[in-house]
C-alpha positions as CSV (number, residue, x, y, z in Angstrom):
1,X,-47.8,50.4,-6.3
2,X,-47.4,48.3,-8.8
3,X,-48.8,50.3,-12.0
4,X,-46.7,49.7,-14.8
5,X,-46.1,46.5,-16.4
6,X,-42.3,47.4,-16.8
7,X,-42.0,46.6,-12.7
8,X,-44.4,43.2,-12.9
9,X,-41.6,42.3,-15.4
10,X,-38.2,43.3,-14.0
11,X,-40.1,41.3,-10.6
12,X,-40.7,38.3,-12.3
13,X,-37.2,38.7,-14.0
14,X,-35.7,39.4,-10.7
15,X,-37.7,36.2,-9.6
16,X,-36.5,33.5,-12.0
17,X,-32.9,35.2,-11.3
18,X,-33.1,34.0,-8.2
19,X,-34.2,30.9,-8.7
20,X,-31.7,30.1,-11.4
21,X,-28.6,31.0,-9.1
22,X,-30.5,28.2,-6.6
23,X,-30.5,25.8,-9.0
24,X,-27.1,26.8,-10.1
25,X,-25.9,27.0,-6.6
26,X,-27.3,23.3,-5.8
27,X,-25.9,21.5,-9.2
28,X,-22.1,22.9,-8.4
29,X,-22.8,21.2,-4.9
30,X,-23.7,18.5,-6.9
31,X,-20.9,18.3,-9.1
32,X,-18.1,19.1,-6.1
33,X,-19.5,16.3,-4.2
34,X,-19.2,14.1,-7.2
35,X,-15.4,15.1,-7.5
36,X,-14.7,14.8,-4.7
37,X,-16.0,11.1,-4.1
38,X,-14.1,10.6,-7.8
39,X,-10.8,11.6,-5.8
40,X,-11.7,9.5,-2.6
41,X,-12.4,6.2,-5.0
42,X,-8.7,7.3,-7.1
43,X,-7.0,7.2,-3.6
44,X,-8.1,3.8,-2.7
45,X,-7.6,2.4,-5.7
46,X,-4.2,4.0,-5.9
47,X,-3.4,2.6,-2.9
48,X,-4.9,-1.3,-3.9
49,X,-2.2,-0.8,-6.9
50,X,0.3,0.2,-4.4
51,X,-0.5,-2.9,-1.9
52,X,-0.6,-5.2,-5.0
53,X,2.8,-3.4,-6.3
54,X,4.4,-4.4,-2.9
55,X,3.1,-8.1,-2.6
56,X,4.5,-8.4,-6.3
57,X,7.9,-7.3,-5.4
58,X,7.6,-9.7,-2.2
59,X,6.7,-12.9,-4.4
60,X,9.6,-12.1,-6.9
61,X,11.7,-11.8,-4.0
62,X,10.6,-15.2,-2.7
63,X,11.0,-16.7,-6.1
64,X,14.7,-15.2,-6.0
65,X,15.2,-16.6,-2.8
66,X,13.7,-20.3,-3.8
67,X,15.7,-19.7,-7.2
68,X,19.2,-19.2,-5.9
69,X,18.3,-22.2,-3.1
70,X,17.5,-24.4,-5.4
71,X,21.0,-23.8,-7.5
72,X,22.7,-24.3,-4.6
73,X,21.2,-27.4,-3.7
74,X,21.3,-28.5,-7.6
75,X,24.8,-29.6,-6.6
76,X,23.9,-32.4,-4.5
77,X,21.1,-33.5,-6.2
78,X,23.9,-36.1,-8.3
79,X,25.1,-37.4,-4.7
80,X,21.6,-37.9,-3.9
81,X,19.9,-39.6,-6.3
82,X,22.9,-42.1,-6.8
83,X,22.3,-42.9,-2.8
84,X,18.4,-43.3,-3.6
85,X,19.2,-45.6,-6.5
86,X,21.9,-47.5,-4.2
87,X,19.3,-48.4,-1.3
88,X,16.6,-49.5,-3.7
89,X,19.2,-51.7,-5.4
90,X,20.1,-52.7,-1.8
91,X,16.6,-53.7,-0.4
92,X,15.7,-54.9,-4.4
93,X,19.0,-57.5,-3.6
94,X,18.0,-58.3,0.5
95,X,14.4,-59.2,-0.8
96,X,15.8,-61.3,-3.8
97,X,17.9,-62.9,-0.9
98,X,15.4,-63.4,1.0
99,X,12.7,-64.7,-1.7
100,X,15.7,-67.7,-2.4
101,X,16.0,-68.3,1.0
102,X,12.5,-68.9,1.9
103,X,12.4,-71.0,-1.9
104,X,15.6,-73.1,-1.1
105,X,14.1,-73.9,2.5
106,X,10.7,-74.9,1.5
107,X,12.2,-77.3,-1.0
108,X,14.4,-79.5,1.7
């Protein structure tokens, strides 16, 4: 059967042939499954950059909003603070006033 060394050899060749497409076989298993986890993790972080992207845009947009409101507002803020400073002035006066009064009446 097996009588000439040529046929041991072209068996053990045929042998490690196989053996070498298994482990060929298993590594490009290996390596899609690796891609394709690459591509899974570049999706979610694509879409992180696109959630971040949005909630960007959404601050500036606040920050637009607040802007513009405070210029409008920026108008009054003259009327306003001359109000502030009259009613301090006012109650600085009524307490004056009223420091004299008390003074002028605990000295008769």
């Amino acid at each position: 059967m097996l009588d000439a060394s040529r046929e041991i050899l072209l068996i053990v060749l045929a042998f490690c042939a196989a053996i070498l497409t298994f482990f060929i076989c298993w590594a490009l298993y290996y390596i899609v499954m690796m891609l394709k986890r690459a591509r899974e993790v570049t999706d979610e972080v694509s879409d992180v950059v696109r959630l971040v992207k949005e909630k960007i845009e959404r601050l500036g947009s606040l920050l637009d909003a607040v802007e513009e409101k405070l210029k409008n507002t920026a108008g009054y803020l003259p009327l306003v603070l001359k109000g502030v400073t009259d009613l301090v002035d006012y109650f600085k006066r009524r307490h004056e006033d009223k420091a004299k009064r008390s003074k002028t009446a605990g000295n008769k």
